[in-house]
N, C-alpha and C positions, 0 to 999 in steps of 0.2 A: 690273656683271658681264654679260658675253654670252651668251645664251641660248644651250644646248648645241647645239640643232640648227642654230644660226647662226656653229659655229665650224667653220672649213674647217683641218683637222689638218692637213691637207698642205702646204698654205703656210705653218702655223707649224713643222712639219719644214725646210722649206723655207729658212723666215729662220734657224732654230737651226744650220743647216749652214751658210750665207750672214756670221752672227756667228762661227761658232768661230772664224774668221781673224782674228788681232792682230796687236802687235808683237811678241808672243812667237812666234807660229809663223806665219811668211807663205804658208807652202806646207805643204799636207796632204792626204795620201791618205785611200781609204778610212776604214783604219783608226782612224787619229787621227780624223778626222772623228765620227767614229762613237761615238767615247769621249768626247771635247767637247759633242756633242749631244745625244748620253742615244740613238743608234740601233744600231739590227744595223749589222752590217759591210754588208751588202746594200741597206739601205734606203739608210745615205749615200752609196752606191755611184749609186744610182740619183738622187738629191739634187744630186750633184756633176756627172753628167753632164748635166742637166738644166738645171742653171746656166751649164754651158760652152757648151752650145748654145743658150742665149738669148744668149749673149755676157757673161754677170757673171762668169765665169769661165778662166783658160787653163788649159789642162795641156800636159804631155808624154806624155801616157797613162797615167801614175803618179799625177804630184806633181798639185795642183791651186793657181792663185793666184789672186788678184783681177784682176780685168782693170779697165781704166778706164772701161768701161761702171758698174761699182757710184756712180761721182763723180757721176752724174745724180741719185744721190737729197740729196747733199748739197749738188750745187748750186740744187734745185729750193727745198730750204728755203732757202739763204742768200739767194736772188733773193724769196722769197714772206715769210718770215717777219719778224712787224714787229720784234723785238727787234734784230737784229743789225742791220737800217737805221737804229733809230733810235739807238740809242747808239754807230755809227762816226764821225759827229762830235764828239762827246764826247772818243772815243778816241784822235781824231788829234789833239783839241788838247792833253791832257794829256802825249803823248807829246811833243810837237812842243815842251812847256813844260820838260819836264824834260831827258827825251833817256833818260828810261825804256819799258820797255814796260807794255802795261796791256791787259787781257782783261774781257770780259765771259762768264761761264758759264755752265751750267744742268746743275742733276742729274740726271744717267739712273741710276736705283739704285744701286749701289755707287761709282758714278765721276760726276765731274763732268766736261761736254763743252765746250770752247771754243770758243764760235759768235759770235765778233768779236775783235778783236785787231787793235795797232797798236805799231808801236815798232820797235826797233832789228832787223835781222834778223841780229845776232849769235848773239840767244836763240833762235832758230831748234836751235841745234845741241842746246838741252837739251828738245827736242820738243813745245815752248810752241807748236806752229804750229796755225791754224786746222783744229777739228774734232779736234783732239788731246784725248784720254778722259785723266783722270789718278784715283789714287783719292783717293774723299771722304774719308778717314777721317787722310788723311794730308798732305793740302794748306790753305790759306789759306779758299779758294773751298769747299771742301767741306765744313768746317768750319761757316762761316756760312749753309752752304743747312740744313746739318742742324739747327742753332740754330734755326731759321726752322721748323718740324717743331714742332706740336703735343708735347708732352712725351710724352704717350702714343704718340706715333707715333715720335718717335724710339727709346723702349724699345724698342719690337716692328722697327723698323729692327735697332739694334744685338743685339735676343736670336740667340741661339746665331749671332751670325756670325764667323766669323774675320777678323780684322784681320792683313793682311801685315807682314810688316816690310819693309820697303826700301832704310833703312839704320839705321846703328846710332843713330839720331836719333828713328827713329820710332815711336812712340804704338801699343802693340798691348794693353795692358792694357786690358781694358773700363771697367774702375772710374776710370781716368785718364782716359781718353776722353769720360764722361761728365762727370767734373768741367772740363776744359777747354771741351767743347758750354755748358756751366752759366754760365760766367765769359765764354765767347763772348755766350752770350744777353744778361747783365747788359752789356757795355761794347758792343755792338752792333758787333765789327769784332774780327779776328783777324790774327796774323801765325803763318807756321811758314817753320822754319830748315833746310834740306835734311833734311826729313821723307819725301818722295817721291822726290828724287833730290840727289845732293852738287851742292853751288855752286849748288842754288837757294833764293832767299831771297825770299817773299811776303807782300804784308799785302792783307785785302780789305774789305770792307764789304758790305753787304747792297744788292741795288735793290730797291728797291720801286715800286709804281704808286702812281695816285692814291690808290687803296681803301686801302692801307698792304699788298699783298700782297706780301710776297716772289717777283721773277720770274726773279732770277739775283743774281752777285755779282758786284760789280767788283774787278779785284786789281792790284798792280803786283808785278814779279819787280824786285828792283834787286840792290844789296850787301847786304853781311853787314850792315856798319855803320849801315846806312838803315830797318834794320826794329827793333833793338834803340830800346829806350826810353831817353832821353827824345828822340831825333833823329825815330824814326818818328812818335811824335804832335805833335812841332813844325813837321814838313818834309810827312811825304807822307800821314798819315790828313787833315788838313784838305783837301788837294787829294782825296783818293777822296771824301770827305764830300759835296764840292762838285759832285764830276761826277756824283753818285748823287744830287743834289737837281737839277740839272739837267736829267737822263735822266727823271727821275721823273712829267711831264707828258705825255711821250712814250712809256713803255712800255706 
């Protein structure tokens, strides 16, 4: 925990303005801002311009959007951080073996982030692209970080949070949720069926390092047909097995 006199409020105002921007709303005013970030209408007001004049921001004097100044903090980790250099060979040959695609993750609290990726850029169009957020509760990858969660930690994860629904596929019941995390932990590797979005279909595994620590997931997006059992643990859980034991001296 950070000593109170060592937190600067204004820069986490700052990033709470900076995050409200997704795929759900690319552009937003004061207002909206302001409801997103938990501020006055005035404060995000002053946040937003703020932003536009260091350049992380455009507007048209209303609306506000991301500029391509914000890509420096994602490209500074994809250049710096060792996880996604070291498992992109991994990833281009698993791809290059099947003709599937395959990601590597890591959980940011409610969602899990794609920080490596290789494959077909078909799946581009269902928003599997590098540094794309999806939620944990209702993907492959997100499932298996959570598994990876102290039991106690996963409780206080899941208390009182809402689970979305996304489609009529998806997992919002707490009680079922916890039973699948449960059955995930036991067989060490998960698949889900357009849980997050239709016509996607994923199976993942855990990585781990040497210590045996959970550092992300490896997953492949393929067919319907390729993730149902007994195809998925005959054809493509041995190959995620394999690039997860591979990766494993390198993460």
């Amino acid at each position: 925990m950070i000593a109170h006199a060592d937190f600067i409020e204004g820069m986490a105002k700052g990033m709470a303005v900076l995050e409200s921007f997704d795929t759900e709303r690319q552009r937003l005013n004061a207002t909206l801002a302001a409801q997103r970030a938990g501020l006055t209408r005035a404060a995000a007001r002053r946040h937003l311009l703020t932003l536009a004049h260091l350049g992380y921001l455009e507007s048209d004097g209303s609306w506000f959007w991301l500029a391509p100044k914000v890509l420096r903090f994602s490209g500074s980790y994809l250049a710096s951080a060792r996880l996604p250099r070291a498992v992109q060979p991994t990833l281009d040959r698993l791809a290059a073996r099947t003709g599937e695609a395959f990601s590597v993750v890591v959980l940011d609290g409610d969602q899990v982030v794609i920080v490596a990726r290789s494959g077909p850029t078909r799946l581009l169009a269902y928003g599997l692209h590098l540094g794309a957020r999806l939620p944990a509760h209702a993907t492959s990858t997100g499932r298996v970080l959570l598994a990876a969660k102290r039991r106690a930690d996963f409780t206080d994860w899941l208390k009182g949070r809402e689970l979305p629904r996304l489609t009529a596929h998806t997992v919002v019941e707490p009680k079922k949720l916890r039973q699948l995390i449960a059955q995930v932990r036991e067989q060490d590797w998960c698949v889900a069926s357009e849980e997050h979005e239709l016509g996607v279909h994923a199976g993942a595994v855990p990585l781990r390092n040497l210590e045996g620590v959970v550092v992300g997931a490896l997953n492949v997006v393929t067919r319907r047909e390729r993730v149902l059992q007994p195809a998925f643990g005959r054809e493509l859980l041995p190959l995620l097995q394999e690039g997860a034991r591979e990766a494993r001296p390198l993460v």
